[in-house]
C-alpha positions in Angstrom: 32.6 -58.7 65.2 32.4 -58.8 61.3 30.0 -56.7 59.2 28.2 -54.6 62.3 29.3 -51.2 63.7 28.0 -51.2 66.8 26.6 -45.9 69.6 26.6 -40.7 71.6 22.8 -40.0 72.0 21.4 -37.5 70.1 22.2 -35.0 73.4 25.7 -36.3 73.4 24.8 -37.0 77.4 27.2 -39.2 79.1 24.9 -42.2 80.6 24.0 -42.3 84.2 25.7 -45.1 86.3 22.0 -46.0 86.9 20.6 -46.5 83.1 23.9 -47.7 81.4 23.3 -50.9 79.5 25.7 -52.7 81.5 28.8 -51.9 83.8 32.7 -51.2 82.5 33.6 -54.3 83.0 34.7 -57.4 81.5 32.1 -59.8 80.6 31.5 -62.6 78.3 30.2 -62.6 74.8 26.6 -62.3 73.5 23.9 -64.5 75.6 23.5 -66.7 72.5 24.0 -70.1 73.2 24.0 -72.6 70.6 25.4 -72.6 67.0 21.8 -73.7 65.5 20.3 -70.8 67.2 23.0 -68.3 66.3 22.4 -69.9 62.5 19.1 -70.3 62.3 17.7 -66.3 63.0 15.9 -65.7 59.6 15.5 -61.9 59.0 13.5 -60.2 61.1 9.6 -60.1 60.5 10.0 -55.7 61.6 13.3 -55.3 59.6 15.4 -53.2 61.6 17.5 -52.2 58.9 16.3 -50.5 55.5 17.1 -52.8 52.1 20.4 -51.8 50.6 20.7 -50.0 47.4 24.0 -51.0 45.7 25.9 -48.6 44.0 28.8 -48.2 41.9 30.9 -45.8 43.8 30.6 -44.6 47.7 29.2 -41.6 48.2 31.5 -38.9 50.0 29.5 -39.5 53.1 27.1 -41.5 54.5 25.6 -39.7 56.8 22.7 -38.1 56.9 23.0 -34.5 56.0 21.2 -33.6 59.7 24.2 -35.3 60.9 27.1 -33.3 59.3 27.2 -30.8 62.2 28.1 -33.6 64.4 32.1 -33.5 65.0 31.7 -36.7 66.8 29.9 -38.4 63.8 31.4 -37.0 61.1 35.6 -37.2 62.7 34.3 -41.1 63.2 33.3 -41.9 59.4 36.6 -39.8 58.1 38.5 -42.0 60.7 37.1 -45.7 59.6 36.9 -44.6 56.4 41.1 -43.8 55.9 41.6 -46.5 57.8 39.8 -48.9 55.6 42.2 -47.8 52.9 45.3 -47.3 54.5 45.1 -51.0 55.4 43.5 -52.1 52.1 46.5 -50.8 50.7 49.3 -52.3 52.7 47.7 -55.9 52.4 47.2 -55.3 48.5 51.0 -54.0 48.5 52.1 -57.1 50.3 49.5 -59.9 48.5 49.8 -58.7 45.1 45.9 -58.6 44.9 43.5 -55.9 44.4 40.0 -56.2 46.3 37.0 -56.4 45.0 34.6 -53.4 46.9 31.0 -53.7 47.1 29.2 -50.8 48.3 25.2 -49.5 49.3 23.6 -46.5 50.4 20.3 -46.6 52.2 16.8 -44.9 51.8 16.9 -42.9 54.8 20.3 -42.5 55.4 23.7 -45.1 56.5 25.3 -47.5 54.1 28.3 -49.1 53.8 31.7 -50.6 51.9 32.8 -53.9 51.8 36.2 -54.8 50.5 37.4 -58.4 49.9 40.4 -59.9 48.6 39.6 -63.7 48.0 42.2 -66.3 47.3 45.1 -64.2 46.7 48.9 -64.9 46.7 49.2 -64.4 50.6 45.5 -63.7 52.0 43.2 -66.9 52.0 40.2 -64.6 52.7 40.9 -60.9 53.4 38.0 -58.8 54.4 37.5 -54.9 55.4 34.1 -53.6 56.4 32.9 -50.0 57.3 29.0 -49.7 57.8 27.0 -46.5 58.8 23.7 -47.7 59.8 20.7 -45.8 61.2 17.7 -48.3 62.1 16.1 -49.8 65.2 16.7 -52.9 67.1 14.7 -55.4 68.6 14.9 -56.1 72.4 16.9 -58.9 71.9 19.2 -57.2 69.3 19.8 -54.2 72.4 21.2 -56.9 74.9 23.1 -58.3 72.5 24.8 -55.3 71.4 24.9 -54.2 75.0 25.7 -57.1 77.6 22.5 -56.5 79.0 20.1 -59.6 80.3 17.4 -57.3 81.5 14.3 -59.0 79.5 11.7 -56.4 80.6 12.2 -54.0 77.8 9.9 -54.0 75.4 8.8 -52.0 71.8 12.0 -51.2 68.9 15.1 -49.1 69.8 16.0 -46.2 67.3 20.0 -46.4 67.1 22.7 -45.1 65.3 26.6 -46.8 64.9 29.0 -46.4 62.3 32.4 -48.9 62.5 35.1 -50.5 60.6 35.9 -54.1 61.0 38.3 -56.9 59.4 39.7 -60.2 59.2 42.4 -61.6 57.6 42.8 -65.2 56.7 46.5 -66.1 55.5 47.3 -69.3 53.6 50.4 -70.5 55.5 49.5 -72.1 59.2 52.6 -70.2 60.5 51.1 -66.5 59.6 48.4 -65.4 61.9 44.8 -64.7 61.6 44.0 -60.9 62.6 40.6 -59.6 63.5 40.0 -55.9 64.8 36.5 -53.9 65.4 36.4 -49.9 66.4 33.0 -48.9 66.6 30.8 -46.1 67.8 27.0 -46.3 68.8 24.5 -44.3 69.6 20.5 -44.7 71.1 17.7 -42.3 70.9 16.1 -41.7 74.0 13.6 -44.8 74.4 11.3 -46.7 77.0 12.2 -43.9 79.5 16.0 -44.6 79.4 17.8 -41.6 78.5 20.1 -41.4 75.0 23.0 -43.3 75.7 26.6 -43.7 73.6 29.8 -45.7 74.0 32.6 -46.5 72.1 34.0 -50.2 72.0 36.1 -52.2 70.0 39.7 -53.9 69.7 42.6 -55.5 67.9 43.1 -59.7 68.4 45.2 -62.3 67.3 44.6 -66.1 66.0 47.6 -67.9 65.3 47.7 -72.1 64.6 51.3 -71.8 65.8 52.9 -70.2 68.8 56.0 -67.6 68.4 56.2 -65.7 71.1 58.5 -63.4 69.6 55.5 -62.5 67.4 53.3 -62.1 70.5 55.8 -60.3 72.2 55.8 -57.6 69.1 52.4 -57.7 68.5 50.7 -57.2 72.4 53.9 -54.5 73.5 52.5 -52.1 70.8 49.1 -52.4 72.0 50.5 -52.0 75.2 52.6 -49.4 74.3 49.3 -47.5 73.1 47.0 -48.3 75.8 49.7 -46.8 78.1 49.9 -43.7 76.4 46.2 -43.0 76.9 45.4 -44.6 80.3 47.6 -46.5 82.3 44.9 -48.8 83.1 43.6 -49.8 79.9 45.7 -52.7 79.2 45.6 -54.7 82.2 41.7 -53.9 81.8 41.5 -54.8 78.3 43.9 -57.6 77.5 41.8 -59.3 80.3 38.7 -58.6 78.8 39.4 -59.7 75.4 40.6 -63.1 76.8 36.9 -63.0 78.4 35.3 -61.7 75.8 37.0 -64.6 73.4 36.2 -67.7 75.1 34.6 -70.5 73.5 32.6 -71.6 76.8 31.5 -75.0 75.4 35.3 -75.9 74.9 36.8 -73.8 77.3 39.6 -72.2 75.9 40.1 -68.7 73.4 39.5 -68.5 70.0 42.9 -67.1 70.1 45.9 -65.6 71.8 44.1 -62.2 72.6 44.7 -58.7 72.6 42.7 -55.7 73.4 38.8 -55.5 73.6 36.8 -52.7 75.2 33.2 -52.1 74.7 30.8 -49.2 76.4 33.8 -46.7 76.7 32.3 -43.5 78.1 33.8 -42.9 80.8 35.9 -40.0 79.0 35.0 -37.4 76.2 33.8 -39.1 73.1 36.9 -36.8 71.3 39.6 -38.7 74.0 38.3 -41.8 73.8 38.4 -41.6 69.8 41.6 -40.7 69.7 42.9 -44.0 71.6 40.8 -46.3 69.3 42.4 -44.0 66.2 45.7 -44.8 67.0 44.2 -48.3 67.8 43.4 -48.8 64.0 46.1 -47.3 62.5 48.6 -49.2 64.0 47.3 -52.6 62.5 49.8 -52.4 59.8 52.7 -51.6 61.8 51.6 -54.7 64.7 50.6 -57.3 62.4 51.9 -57.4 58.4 55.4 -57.9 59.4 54.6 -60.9 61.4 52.5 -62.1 57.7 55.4 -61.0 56.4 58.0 -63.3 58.0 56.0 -66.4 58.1 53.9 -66.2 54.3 56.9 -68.6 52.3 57.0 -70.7 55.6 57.7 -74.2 54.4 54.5 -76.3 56.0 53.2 -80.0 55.8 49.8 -81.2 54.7 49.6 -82.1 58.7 50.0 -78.2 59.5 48.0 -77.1 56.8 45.2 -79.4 58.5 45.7 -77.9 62.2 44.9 -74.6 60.9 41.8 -75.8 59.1 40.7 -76.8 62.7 41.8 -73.8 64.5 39.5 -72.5 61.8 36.8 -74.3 63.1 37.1 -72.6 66.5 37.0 -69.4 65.0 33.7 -70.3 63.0 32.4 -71.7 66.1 33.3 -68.3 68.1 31.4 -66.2 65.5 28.4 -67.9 65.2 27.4 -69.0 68.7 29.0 -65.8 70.5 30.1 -63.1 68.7 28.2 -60.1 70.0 28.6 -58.3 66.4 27.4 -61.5 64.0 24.3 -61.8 66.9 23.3 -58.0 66.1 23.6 -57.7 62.8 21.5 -61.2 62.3 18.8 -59.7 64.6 18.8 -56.5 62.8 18.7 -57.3 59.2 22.2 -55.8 58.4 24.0 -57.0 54.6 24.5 -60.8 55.1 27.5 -61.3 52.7 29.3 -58.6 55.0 28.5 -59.8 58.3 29.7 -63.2 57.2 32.6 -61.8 55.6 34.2 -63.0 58.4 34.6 -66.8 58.3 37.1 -68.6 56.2 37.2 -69.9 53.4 38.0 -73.5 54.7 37.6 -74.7 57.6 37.5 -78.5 59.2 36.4 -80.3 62.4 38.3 -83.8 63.5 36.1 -86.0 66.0 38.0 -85.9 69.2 41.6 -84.5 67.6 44.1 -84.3 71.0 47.5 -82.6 70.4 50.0 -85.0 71.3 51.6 -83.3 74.6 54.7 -81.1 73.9 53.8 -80.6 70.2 53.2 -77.1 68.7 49.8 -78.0 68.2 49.8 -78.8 72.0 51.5 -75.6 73.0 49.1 -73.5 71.1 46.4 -75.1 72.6 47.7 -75.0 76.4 48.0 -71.1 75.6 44.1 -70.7 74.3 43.2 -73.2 77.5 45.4 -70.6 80.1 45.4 -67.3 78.4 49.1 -66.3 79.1 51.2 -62.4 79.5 53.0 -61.4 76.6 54.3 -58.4 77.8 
Protein backbone atom coordinates (compact mmCIF):
# COMPACT_ATOMS: atom_id res chain seq x y z
CA UNK A 1 0.00 0.00 0.00
CA UNK A 2 2.13 2.72 -1.68
CA UNK A 3 2.00 6.39 -0.88
CA UNK A 4 -0.84 6.22 2.10
CA UNK A 5 -0.22 5.88 5.84
CA UNK A 6 -3.14 4.55 7.00
CA UNK A 7 -4.87 5.51 12.83
CA UNK A 8 -5.06 6.03 18.40
CA UNK A 9 -8.19 8.44 18.83
CA UNK A 10 -7.56 11.51 20.11
CA UNK A 11 -8.52 9.75 23.83
CA UNK A 12 -6.06 7.02 22.97
CA UNK A 13 -9.26 4.57 23.97
CA UNK A 14 -8.87 1.12 22.89
CA UNK A 15 -12.13 0.41 20.48
CA UNK A 16 -14.96 -1.56 21.87
CA UNK A 17 -15.43 -5.11 20.27
CA UNK A 18 -18.88 -3.52 19.32
CA UNK A 19 -17.73 -0.20 17.23
CA UNK A 20 -14.40 -1.60 15.71
CA UNK A 21 -14.38 -1.11 12.01
CA UNK A 22 -13.99 -4.64 11.47
CA UNK A 23 -12.86 -7.92 13.39
CA UNK A 24 -8.90 -9.15 13.86
CA UNK A 25 -9.13 -11.28 11.33
CA UNK A 26 -7.94 -12.04 7.99
CA UNK A 27 -9.85 -10.72 5.26
CA UNK A 28 -9.51 -9.81 1.70
CA UNK A 29 -8.38 -6.59 0.13
CA UNK A 30 -10.35 -3.34 -0.44
CA UNK A 31 -14.12 -3.86 -1.93
CA UNK A 32 -12.97 -2.38 -5.19
CA UNK A 33 -13.65 -4.48 -7.93
CA UNK A 34 -12.58 -3.57 -11.19
CA UNK A 35 -9.33 -1.94 -12.61
CA UNK A 36 -11.39 0.82 -14.54
CA UNK A 37 -13.08 1.77 -11.36
CA UNK A 38 -9.89 1.64 -9.17
CA UNK A 39 -8.41 3.98 -12.26
CA UNK A 40 -10.93 6.05 -13.02
CA UNK A 41 -11.69 7.96 -9.29
CA UNK A 42 -10.88 11.57 -10.24
CA UNK A 43 -10.11 13.66 -7.04
CA UNK A 44 -12.61 14.09 -4.85
CA UNK A 45 -15.23 17.00 -5.38
CA UNK A 46 -14.75 17.68 -0.97
CA UNK A 47 -10.94 17.13 -1.02
CA UNK A 48 -10.12 15.19 1.87
CA UNK A 49 -6.68 16.20 1.89
CA UNK A 50 -5.21 19.84 1.86
CA UNK A 51 -2.97 20.79 -1.53
CA UNK A 52 0.69 20.14 -0.91
CA UNK A 53 3.19 22.88 -0.56
CA UNK A 54 6.60 21.55 -1.82
CA UNK A 55 9.54 22.48 -0.20
CA UNK A 56 13.08 22.26 -0.36
CA UNK A 57 14.04 20.50 2.73
CA UNK A 58 11.64 18.49 5.45
CA UNK A 59 10.89 20.08 8.18
CA UNK A 60 12.07 18.51 11.64
CA UNK A 61 8.55 17.37 12.13
CA UNK A 62 5.48 17.14 10.71
CA UNK A 63 3.26 17.19 13.16
CA UNK A 64 1.23 19.58 14.34
CA UNK A 65 2.75 21.32 17.21
CA UNK A 66 -0.74 20.29 19.38
CA UNK A 67 0.57 16.89 18.67
CA UNK A 68 4.15 17.01 20.10
CA UNK A 69 2.89 15.82 23.52
CA UNK A 70 1.78 12.73 21.96
CA UNK A 71 4.51 9.86 22.68
CA UNK A 72 2.54 7.69 20.47
CA UNK A 73 2.66 10.17 17.52
CA UNK A 74 5.67 11.66 17.89
CA UNK A 75 7.93 7.83 18.75
CA UNK A 76 5.92 6.87 15.31
CA UNK A 77 7.20 9.81 12.95
CA UNK A 78 11.00 9.38 14.58
CA UNK A 79 10.46 5.63 13.87
CA UNK A 80 9.36 5.85 9.92
CA UNK A 81 11.33 8.59 9.60
CA UNK A 82 15.03 6.57 10.46
CA UNK A 83 13.76 3.96 8.90
CA UNK A 84 13.19 5.67 5.59
CA UNK A 85 16.95 6.48 5.74
CA UNK A 86 18.48 3.67 7.16
CA UNK A 87 17.10 1.74 4.17
CA UNK A 88 17.55 4.57 1.63
CA UNK A 89 21.03 4.16 2.53
CA UNK A 90 21.74 0.50 2.29
CA UNK A 91 19.96 0.35 -1.24
CA UNK A 92 22.07 3.54 -2.42
CA UNK A 93 25.19 1.61 -0.84
CA UNK A 94 24.40 -1.36 -2.80
CA UNK A 95 22.99 0.39 -6.33
CA UNK A 96 25.45 2.99 -6.57
CA UNK A 97 22.58 5.59 -7.00
CA UNK A 98 21.54 8.46 -4.93
CA UNK A 99 17.63 9.18 -4.73
CA UNK A 100 16.04 11.85 -5.77
CA UNK A 101 13.63 13.23 -2.49
CA UNK A 102 10.63 15.25 -3.11
CA UNK A 103 9.08 16.66 -0.08
CA UNK A 104 5.64 18.89 1.09
CA UNK A 105 4.30 20.24 4.11
CA UNK A 106 0.60 21.07 4.51
CA UNK A 107 -1.54 24.16 5.47
CA UNK A 108 -2.93 22.83 8.56
CA UNK A 109 -0.57 20.42 9.46
CA UNK A 110 0.98 16.61 7.93
CA UNK A 111 3.15 16.28 4.89
CA UNK A 112 5.39 14.01 3.57
CA UNK A 113 8.89 12.65 1.82
CA UNK A 114 9.17 10.82 -1.11
CA UNK A 115 12.44 9.25 -2.12
CA UNK A 116 13.02 7.58 -5.54
CA UNK A 117 15.84 6.00 -7.19
CA UNK A 118 14.84 5.42 -10.92
CA UNK A 119 16.80 3.35 -13.30
CA UNK A 120 19.75 2.77 -11.43
CA UNK A 121 22.65 0.08 -11.71
CA UNK A 122 20.54 -2.54 -9.58
CA UNK A 123 16.99 -0.91 -8.72
CA UNK A 124 14.56 -0.69 -11.86
CA UNK A 125 12.34 1.55 -9.76
CA UNK A 126 13.12 1.96 -6.06
CA UNK A 127 10.70 3.91 -3.99
CA UNK A 128 10.47 5.07 -0.10
CA UNK A 129 7.50 6.96 1.17
CA UNK A 130 6.71 8.44 4.68
CA UNK A 131 3.39 10.68 4.77
CA UNK A 132 1.86 12.48 7.91
CA UNK A 133 -1.56 13.32 6.92
CA UNK A 134 -4.33 14.99 8.88
CA UNK A 135 -7.65 15.28 6.67
CA UNK A 136 -11.10 13.57 6.45
CA UNK A 137 -12.34 10.81 4.53
CA UNK A 138 -15.33 10.04 2.65
CA UNK A 139 -17.57 7.03 3.58
CA UNK A 140 -16.26 5.16 1.05
CA UNK A 141 -12.56 6.05 1.76
CA UNK A 142 -13.39 4.78 5.79
CA UNK A 143 -14.34 1.15 4.44
CA UNK A 144 -11.72 1.08 2.44
CA UNK A 145 -9.14 1.90 4.81
CA UNK A 146 -11.06 -0.24 7.35
CA UNK A 147 -12.47 -3.60 5.86
CA UNK A 148 -15.74 -2.32 6.61
CA UNK A 149 -18.99 -2.90 4.18
CA UNK A 150 -21.31 -1.20 6.50
CA UNK A 151 -22.83 1.51 3.77
CA UNK A 152 -25.04 3.29 6.40
CA UNK A 153 -22.52 5.83 7.45
CA UNK A 154 -22.83 8.93 6.26
CA UNK A 155 -21.10 12.80 6.45
CA UNK A 156 -16.74 13.17 6.35
CA UNK A 157 -14.51 11.39 8.86
CA UNK A 158 -11.72 13.53 10.64
CA UNK A 159 -8.61 11.11 10.71
CA UNK A 160 -5.12 11.17 11.37
CA UNK A 161 -2.26 8.37 10.11
CA UNK A 162 1.29 8.87 9.63
CA UNK A 163 3.33 5.65 7.74
CA UNK A 164 6.26 4.60 5.83
CA UNK A 165 5.99 2.49 2.74
CA UNK A 166 8.25 1.02 -0.24
CA UNK A 167 8.80 -0.93 -3.20
CA UNK A 168 11.59 -2.03 -4.83
CA UNK A 169 11.81 -3.08 -8.42
CA UNK A 170 15.21 -4.80 -9.38
CA UNK A 171 16.39 -5.21 -12.97
CA UNK A 172 17.41 -8.90 -13.00
CA UNK A 173 14.20 -11.52 -13.07
CA UNK A 174 16.11 -13.65 -10.48
CA UNK A 175 16.22 -10.67 -7.68
CA UNK A 176 12.95 -10.13 -5.91
CA UNK A 177 10.49 -7.45 -5.82
CA UNK A 178 9.97 -6.22 -2.04
CA UNK A 179 7.11 -4.21 -0.75
CA UNK A 180 6.50 -3.33 3.03
CA UNK A 181 3.81 -0.78 4.75
CA UNK A 182 3.93 0.10 8.82
CA UNK A 183 1.34 2.44 9.43
CA UNK A 184 -0.58 4.03 12.33
CA UNK A 185 -4.17 5.63 12.23
CA UNK A 186 -6.20 7.36 14.08
CA UNK A 187 -10.27 8.72 13.97
CA UNK A 188 -11.83 11.54 15.77
CA UNK A 189 -14.89 10.57 17.42
CA UNK A 190 -17.61 10.68 14.52
CA UNK A 191 -21.34 9.72 13.66
CA UNK A 192 -21.58 8.44 17.27
CA UNK A 193 -18.70 5.87 16.99
CA UNK A 194 -16.26 6.48 19.53
CA UNK A 195 -12.31 7.58 18.48
CA UNK A 196 -10.83 4.57 17.31
CA UNK A 197 -6.86 3.59 16.49
CA UNK A 198 -5.05 0.55 15.13
CA UNK A 199 -1.88 -0.20 13.93
CA UNK A 200 -1.39 -2.37 10.64
CA UNK A 201 1.05 -3.06 8.21
CA UNK A 202 3.68 -5.76 6.90
CA UNK A 203 6.75 -6.99 4.93
CA UNK A 204 6.04 -9.18 1.38
CA UNK A 205 7.84 -10.67 -1.24
CA UNK A 206 7.38 -10.82 -5.23
CA UNK A 207 9.80 -12.92 -6.94
CA UNK A 208 9.47 -14.11 -10.95
CA UNK A 209 11.61 -17.06 -9.82
CA UNK A 210 11.34 -19.50 -7.08
CA UNK A 211 14.53 -20.21 -4.59
CA UNK A 212 13.43 -21.48 -1.75
CA UNK A 213 16.56 -20.98 0.02
CA UNK A 214 15.70 -17.30 -0.35
CA UNK A 215 12.22 -17.86 1.07
CA UNK A 216 13.45 -19.94 3.63
CA UNK A 217 15.85 -16.79 4.76
CA UNK A 218 13.55 -14.28 4.16
CA UNK A 219 9.98 -15.76 6.01
CA UNK A 220 12.35 -17.44 9.22
CA UNK A 221 13.29 -13.86 10.13
CA UNK A 222 9.94 -12.66 10.02
CA UNK A 223 9.09 -15.60 11.83
CA UNK A 224 11.83 -15.27 14.08
CA UNK A 225 10.35 -11.65 14.99
CA UNK A 226 6.75 -12.41 15.14
CA UNK A 227 7.71 -15.13 17.66
CA UNK A 228 9.55 -12.89 19.80
CA UNK A 229 6.47 -10.68 20.32
CA UNK A 230 3.52 -13.12 20.14
CA UNK A 231 3.65 -16.56 19.50
CA UNK A 232 0.61 -16.30 17.48
CA UNK A 233 1.32 -13.68 15.10
CA UNK A 234 2.84 -15.61 12.40
CA UNK A 235 0.60 -18.32 11.82
CA UNK A 236 -2.04 -15.25 12.02
CA UNK A 237 -0.25 -13.09 9.75
CA UNK A 238 1.59 -15.08 7.10
CA UNK A 239 -2.11 -16.30 6.48
CA UNK A 240 -3.50 -13.13 6.27
CA UNK A 241 -1.08 -11.71 3.88
CA UNK A 242 -1.66 -14.62 1.51
CA UNK A 243 -5.44 -13.37 1.93
CA UNK A 244 -4.85 -10.13 1.86
CA UNK A 245 -2.61 -10.63 -1.62
CA UNK A 246 -4.92 -12.47 -3.80
CA UNK A 247 -5.74 -11.42 -7.14
CA UNK A 248 -9.43 -12.84 -6.95
CA UNK A 249 -10.10 -12.50 -10.76
CA UNK A 250 -7.01 -14.79 -11.42
CA UNK A 251 -6.91 -16.68 -8.35
CA UNK A 252 -3.60 -16.79 -7.25
CA UNK A 253 -1.05 -14.14 -5.02
CA UNK A 254 0.61 -11.31 -6.25
CA UNK A 255 3.46 -12.97 -4.65
CA UNK A 256 5.03 -15.47 -2.29
CA UNK A 257 3.82 -13.63 0.92
CA UNK A 258 4.91 -12.65 4.14
CA UNK A 259 3.48 -10.85 7.04
CA UNK A 260 0.37 -8.49 6.90
CA UNK A 261 -1.64 -7.27 9.88
CA UNK A 262 -4.00 -4.42 9.90
CA UNK A 263 -6.35 -2.97 13.02
CA UNK A 264 -3.75 -4.20 15.65
CA UNK A 265 -5.13 -2.96 19.02
CA UNK A 266 -5.49 -5.57 20.86
CA UNK A 267 -2.19 -4.61 22.88
CA UNK A 268 -0.67 -1.10 24.05
CA UNK A 269 -0.08 1.19 21.10
CA UNK A 270 3.83 1.28 22.77
CA UNK A 271 3.97 -2.96 22.41
CA UNK A 272 2.44 -3.16 19.42
CA UNK A 273 5.00 -0.41 17.90
CA UNK A 274 7.71 -2.05 19.00
CA UNK A 275 6.89 -5.36 16.95
CA UNK A 276 6.28 -3.29 13.71
CA UNK A 277 9.81 -1.33 14.70
CA UNK A 278 11.69 -4.27 14.63
CA UNK A 279 9.41 -5.15 11.60
CA UNK A 280 10.95 -2.23 9.44
CA UNK A 281 14.21 -2.35 10.53
CA UNK A 282 14.94 -5.72 9.63
CA UNK A 283 14.23 -5.11 5.82
CA UNK A 284 17.77 -4.72 5.16
CA UNK A 285 18.97 -7.58 6.88
CA UNK A 286 15.78 -10.00 5.22
CA UNK A 287 15.92 -8.82 1.85
CA UNK A 288 19.28 -6.99 0.25
CA UNK A 289 21.35 -10.06 0.50
CA UNK A 290 18.93 -12.06 -1.51
CA UNK A 291 19.25 -8.63 -4.30
CA UNK A 292 22.55 -9.12 -3.56
CA UNK A 293 23.13 -12.76 -4.74
CA UNK A 294 20.93 -12.65 -7.67
CA UNK A 295 21.61 -8.71 -9.28
CA UNK A 296 24.68 -10.10 -11.96
CA UNK A 297 22.41 -13.26 -12.45
CA UNK A 298 23.02 -14.10 -16.09
CA UNK A 299 19.20 -13.99 -17.65
CA UNK A 300 17.59 -14.50 -21.27
CA UNK A 301 15.40 -12.02 -23.12
CA UNK A 302 12.64 -15.00 -22.25
CA UNK A 303 13.25 -14.32 -18.35
CA UNK A 304 13.49 -10.77 -18.66
CA UNK A 305 9.84 -11.13 -20.34
CA UNK A 306 8.28 -13.33 -17.40
CA UNK A 307 9.13 -10.75 -15.02
CA UNK A 308 7.55 -8.03 -17.17
CA UNK A 309 4.32 -10.18 -16.68
CA UNK A 310 4.68 -10.94 -13.18
CA UNK A 311 4.77 -7.15 -13.25
CA UNK A 312 1.58 -7.03 -14.62
CA UNK A 313 0.02 -8.98 -11.67
CA UNK A 314 1.47 -6.63 -9.44
CA UNK A 315 -0.07 -3.57 -11.35
CA UNK A 316 -3.14 -5.41 -11.42
CA UNK A 317 -3.05 -6.04 -7.46
CA UNK A 318 -2.57 -2.32 -6.77
CA UNK A 319 -5.01 -0.89 -8.75
CA UNK A 320 -8.07 -3.04 -8.41
CA UNK A 321 -7.35 -4.08 -4.68
CA UNK A 322 -4.85 -2.54 -2.84
CA UNK A 323 -6.59 -1.06 0.27
CA UNK A 324 -3.69 1.80 0.46
CA UNK A 325 -3.81 2.96 -3.59
CA UNK A 326 -8.03 2.80 -2.98
CA UNK A 327 -7.59 5.40 0.14
CA UNK A 328 -5.33 7.55 -0.99
CA UNK A 329 -7.30 7.93 -4.49
CA UNK A 330 -10.54 8.62 -2.54
CA UNK A 331 -8.86 11.00 -0.33
CA UNK A 332 -6.90 13.29 -2.55
CA UNK A 333 -3.43 12.22 -1.12
CA UNK A 334 0.08 13.28 -3.62
CA UNK A 335 -0.65 11.14 -6.86
CA UNK A 336 3.12 10.72 -7.95
CA UNK A 337 3.64 9.03 -4.45
CA UNK A 338 0.78 6.83 -4.28
CA UNK A 339 1.75 5.57 -7.67
CA UNK A 340 5.17 5.38 -6.72
CA UNK A 341 4.52 1.97 -6.55
CA UNK A 342 4.20 0.40 -9.96
CA UNK A 343 7.03 -0.39 -12.30
CA UNK A 344 8.54 0.95 -14.53
CA UNK A 345 7.68 -1.75 -17.21
CA UNK A 346 5.40 -3.94 -17.19
CA UNK A 347 3.66 -6.40 -20.02
CA UNK A 348 0.52 -8.60 -20.43
CA UNK A 349 0.67 -11.83 -23.00
CA UNK A 350 -2.90 -12.99 -24.12
CA UNK A 351 -3.35 -16.36 -22.54
CA UNK A 352 0.57 -16.99 -21.56
CA UNK A 353 0.56 -20.79 -19.77
CA UNK A 354 3.88 -21.87 -18.13
CA UNK A 355 4.79 -24.99 -19.76
CA UNK A 356 4.41 -27.53 -16.66
CA UNK A 357 7.56 -28.21 -14.69
CA UNK A 358 9.28 -24.94 -15.80
CA UNK A 359 10.33 -22.25 -13.31
CA UNK A 360 7.84 -20.05 -14.68
CA UNK A 361 5.39 -22.96 -13.86
CA UNK A 362 6.75 -23.51 -10.34
CA UNK A 363 6.40 -20.00 -9.48
CA UNK A 364 3.12 -19.86 -10.56
CA UNK A 365 1.85 -23.25 -8.83
CA UNK A 366 3.29 -21.39 -5.57
CA UNK A 367 1.14 -17.96 -6.11
CA UNK A 368 -1.93 -20.51 -7.14
CA UNK A 369 -1.33 -22.68 -3.53
CA UNK A 370 0.32 -20.35 -1.15
CA UNK A 371 2.90 -22.73 0.37
CA UNK A 372 5.11 -22.84 4.20
CA UNK A 373 8.41 -21.60 4.17
CA UNK A 374 9.28 -22.19 7.47
Amino acid sequence: MMGTALPQAATGSKLHRSCKPAALQPRRASRCTCMAQAAAVAPPAVRGIEAENMVAKPPATLLRPVDLTSSVKTRFEKMIRSAQDSICKAVSDIDGTPFREDAWTRESGGGGITRVLENGNVWEKAGVNVSVVYGSMPPEAYRAATGSVDKSFTGRVPFFAAGVSCVMHPHNPHAPTMHFNYRYFETEPWNGIPGQWWFGGGTDITPSYLYEEDMKHFHGMYKTICDKHDPTYHEKFKTWCDTYFLIKHRGETRGLGGIFFDDLNDKGPHEIMNFSEECVNSVVAAYCPLVTKHKDDAYTPQQRQWQQMRRGRYVEFNLVYDRGTTFGLKTGGRIESILMSLPVTASWQYDHQPAPGTPEWELLDACKTPRRWV
